[in-house]
C-alpha positions as CSV (number, residue, x, y, z in Angstrom):
1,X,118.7,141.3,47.8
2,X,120.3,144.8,47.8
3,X,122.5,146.2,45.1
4,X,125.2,146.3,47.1
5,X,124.5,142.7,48.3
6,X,124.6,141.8,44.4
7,X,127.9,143.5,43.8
8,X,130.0,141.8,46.6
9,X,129.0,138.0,45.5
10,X,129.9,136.1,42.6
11,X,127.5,136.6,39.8
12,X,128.6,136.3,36.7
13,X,126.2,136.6,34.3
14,X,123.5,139.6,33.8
15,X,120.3,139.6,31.9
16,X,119.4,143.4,31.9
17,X,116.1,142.4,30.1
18,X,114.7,139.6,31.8
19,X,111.0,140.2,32.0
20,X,109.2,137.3,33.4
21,X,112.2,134.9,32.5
22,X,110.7,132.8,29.7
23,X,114.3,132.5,27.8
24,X,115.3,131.0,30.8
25,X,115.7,127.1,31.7
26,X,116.3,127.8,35.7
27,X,114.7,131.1,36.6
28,X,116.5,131.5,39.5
29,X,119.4,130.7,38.3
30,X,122.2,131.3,41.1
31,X,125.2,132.6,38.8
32,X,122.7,135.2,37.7
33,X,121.6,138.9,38.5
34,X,118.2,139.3,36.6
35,X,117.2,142.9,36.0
36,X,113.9,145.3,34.5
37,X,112.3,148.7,34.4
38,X,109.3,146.9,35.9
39,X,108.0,144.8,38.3
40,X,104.7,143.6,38.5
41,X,102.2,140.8,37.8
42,X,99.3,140.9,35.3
43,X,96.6,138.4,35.4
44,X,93.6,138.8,32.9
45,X,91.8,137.0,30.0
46,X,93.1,137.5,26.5
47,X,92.5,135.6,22.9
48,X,94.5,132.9,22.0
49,X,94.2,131.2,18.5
50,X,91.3,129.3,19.6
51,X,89.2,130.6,22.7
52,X,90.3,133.1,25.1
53,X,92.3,132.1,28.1
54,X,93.3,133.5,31.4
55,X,97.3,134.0,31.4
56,X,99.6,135.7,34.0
57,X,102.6,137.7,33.4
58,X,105.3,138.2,36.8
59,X,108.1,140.4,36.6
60,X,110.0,140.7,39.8
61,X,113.8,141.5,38.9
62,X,116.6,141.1,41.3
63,X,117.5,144.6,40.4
64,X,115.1,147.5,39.0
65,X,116.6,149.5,36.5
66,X,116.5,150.9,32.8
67,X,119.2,149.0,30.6
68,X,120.0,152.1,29.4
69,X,121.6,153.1,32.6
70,X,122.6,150.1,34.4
71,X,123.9,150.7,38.0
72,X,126.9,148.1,37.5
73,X,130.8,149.3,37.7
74,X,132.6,148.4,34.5
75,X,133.5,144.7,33.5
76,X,131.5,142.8,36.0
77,X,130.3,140.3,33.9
78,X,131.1,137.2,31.7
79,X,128.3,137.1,30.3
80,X,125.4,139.6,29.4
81,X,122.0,138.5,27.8
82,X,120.1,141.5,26.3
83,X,116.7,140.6,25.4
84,X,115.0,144.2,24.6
85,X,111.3,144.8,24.0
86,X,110.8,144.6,20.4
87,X,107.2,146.3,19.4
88,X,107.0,149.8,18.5
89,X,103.0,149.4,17.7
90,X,100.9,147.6,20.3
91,X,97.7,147.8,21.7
92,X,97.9,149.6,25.6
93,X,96.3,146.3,26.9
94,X,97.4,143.6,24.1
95,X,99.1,140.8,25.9
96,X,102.2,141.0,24.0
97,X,102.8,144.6,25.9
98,X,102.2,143.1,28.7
99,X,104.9,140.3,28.1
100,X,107.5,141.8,26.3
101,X,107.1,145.8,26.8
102,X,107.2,148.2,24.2
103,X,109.8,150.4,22.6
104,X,109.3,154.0,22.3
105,X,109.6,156.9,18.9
106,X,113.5,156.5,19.7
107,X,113.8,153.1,19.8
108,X,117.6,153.4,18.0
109,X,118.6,155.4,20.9
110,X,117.1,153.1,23.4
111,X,118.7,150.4,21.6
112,X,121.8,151.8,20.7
113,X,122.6,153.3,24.6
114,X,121.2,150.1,26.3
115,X,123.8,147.4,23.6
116,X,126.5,149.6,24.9
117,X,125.6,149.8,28.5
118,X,126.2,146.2,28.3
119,X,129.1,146.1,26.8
120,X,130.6,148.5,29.2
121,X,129.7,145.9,32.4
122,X,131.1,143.3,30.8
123,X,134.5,142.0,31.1
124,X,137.0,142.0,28.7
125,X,136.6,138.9,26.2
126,X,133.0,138.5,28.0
127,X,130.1,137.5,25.6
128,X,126.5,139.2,24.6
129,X,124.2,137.5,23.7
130,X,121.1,140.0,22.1
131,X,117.8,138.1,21.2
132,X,115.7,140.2,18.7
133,X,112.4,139.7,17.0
134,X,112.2,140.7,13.5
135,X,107.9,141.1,13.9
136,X,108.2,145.1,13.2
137,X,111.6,146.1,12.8
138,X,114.7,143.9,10.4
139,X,117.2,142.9,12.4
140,X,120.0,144.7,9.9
141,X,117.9,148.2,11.0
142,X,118.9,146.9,15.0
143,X,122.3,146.6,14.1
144,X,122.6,149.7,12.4
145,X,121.2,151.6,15.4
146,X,123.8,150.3,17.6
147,X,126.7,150.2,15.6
148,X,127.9,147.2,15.4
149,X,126.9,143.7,14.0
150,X,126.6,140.0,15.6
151,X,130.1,137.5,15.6
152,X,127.6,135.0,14.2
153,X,123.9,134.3,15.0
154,X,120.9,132.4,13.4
155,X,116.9,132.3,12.8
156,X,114.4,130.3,14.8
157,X,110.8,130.2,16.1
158,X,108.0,129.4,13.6
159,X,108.2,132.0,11.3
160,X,111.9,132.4,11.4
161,X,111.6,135.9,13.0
162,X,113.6,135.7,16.4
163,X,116.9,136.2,15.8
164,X,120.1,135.5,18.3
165,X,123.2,137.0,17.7
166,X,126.7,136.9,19.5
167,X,129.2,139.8,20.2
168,X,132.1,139.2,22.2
169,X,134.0,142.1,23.8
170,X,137.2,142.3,21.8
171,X,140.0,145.2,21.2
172,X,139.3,146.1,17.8
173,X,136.0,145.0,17.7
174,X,135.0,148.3,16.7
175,X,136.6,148.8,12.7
176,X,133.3,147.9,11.4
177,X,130.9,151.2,13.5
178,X,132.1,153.5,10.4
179,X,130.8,151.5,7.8
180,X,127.5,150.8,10.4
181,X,127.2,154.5,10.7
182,X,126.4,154.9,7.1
183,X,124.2,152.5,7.0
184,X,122.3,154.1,9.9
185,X,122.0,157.2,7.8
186,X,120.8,155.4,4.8
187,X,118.0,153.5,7.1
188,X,117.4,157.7,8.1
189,X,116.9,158.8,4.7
190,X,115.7,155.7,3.6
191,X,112.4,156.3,6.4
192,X,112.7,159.7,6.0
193,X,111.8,158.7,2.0
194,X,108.7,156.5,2.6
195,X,107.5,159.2,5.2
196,X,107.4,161.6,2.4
197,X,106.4,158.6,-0.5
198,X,103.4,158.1,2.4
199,X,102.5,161.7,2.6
200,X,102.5,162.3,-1.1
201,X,100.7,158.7,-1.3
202,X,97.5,159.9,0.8
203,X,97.6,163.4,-0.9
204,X,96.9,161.4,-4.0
205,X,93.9,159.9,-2.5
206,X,92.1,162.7,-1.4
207,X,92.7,164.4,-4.9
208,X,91.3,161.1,-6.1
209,X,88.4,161.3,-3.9
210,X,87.5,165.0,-4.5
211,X,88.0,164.6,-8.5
212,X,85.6,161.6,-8.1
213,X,83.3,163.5,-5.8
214,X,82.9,166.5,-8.6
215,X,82.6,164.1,-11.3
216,X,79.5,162.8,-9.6
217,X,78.0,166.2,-8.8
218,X,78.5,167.1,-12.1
219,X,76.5,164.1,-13.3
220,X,73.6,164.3,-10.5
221,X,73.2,168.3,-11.2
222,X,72.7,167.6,-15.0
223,X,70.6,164.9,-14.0
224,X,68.4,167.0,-12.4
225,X,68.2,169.7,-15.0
226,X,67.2,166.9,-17.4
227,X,64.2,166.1,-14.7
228,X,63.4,169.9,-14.5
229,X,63.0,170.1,-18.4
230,X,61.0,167.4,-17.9
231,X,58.7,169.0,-15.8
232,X,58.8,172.2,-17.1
233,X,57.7,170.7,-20.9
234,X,59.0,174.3,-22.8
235,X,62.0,172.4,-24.1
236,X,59.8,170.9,-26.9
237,X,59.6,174.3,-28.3
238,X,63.4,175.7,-27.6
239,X,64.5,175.6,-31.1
240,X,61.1,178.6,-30.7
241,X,63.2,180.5,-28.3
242,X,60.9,179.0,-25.7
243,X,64.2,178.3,-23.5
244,X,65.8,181.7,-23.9
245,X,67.2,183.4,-20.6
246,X,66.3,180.1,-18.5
247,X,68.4,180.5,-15.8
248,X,69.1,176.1,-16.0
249,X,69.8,176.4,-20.1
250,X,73.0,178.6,-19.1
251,X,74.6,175.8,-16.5
């Protein structure tokens, strides 16, 4: 189906995210335009908790596209389900890349442009739903990145990482960004604070390694003065001057 085919019929609801459709009850759901930056299938063996199993990943979107710029006119939709990729650091080949993608260095941007390229397509009083999963980045740092927090939303999956929120396109709906902007530029200076607690962190360590490191050559090199002593048997008689202007007395 073209784009333009897409456009003229009456879709409703647009997943921007959708990835091999595992959120979804009916995959081919007919109210729904499915979209993606990819579109592929990955077959291959990968470890599961108990053996390693052969598993298959297809991703064929009705539309191919980047949710950051979606190729949708302005409120189109009733309904928008954002499910972005939610690693930052992920093994090239690990399965989960190959599932769920993987964000890149400016993930708030990417995050940030695609929550409000979704709110642009979508009609006025339309809802959002955005699924996130809190394995590598807090929820509360999402919502500071795009500026705006969930109506309402809850917790689930095992560990209680996978969070789904609500937003609802509403006039007004926007009183809260100012107080969301700060707390963007505390999560800034707050990362910009362990990067430099880090830095000074493994400074420490190699000062800690290199003090330990003289400390033992200290201790081996009079060690082996002791040995050359030893050998050399003159330092019976040293309180004789027997020792005077050995070049080992003076270290």
């Amino acid at each position: 189906m073209t784009l333009d085919e897409i456009t003229t019929t009456t879709k409703k609801i647009l997943d921007v995210t959708c990835g091999s459709r595992t959120i979804w009850f009916n995959k081919n759901h007919p109210a729904a335009i499915y979209c993606d930056v990819r579109d592929e299938e990955c077959t291959g063996v990968w470890k599961s908790t108990n053996r390693d199993s052969e598993r298959t990943c297809i991703v064929h979107p009705d539309v191919l596209c980047d949710f950051t710029d979606l190729p949708f006119p302005d409120n189109s939709f009733a309904l928008v389900v954002f499910d972005p990729p939610h690693l930052r650091h992920i093994g090239e080949n690990a399965w989960m890349r190959k599932k769920y993608g993987q964000l890149g260095e400016n993930w708030r941007e990417m995050l940030h442009d695609g929550f409000h390229e979704c709110m642009r397509v979508l009609k006025p009083d339309g809802v959002l739903i955005f699924k996130w999963a809190e394995t590598q980045i807090p929820a509360a740092d999402v919502w500071a990145a795009i500026g705006e927090r969930p109506l309402f939303g809850h917790h689930s999956g095992k560990k209680s990482q996978t969070f789904w929120g609500c937003f609802m396109k509403l006039e007004g709906a926007q009183e809260c960004t100012g107080t969301i902007s700060r707390d963007a530029e505390l999560l800034e200076l707050r990362e910009g604070l362990q990067s430099a607690k880090n830095t000074a962190d493994q400074h420490a360590a190699i000062n800690d390694t290199i003090f330990s490191s003289n400390m033992k050559l200290a201790a081996d090199r009079k060690e082996l003065i002791n040995e050359l002593c030893q050998y050399c048997g003159k330092y019976k008689q040293a309180h004789e001057g027997a020792c005077d202007g050995c070049r080992w007395r003076e270290i």
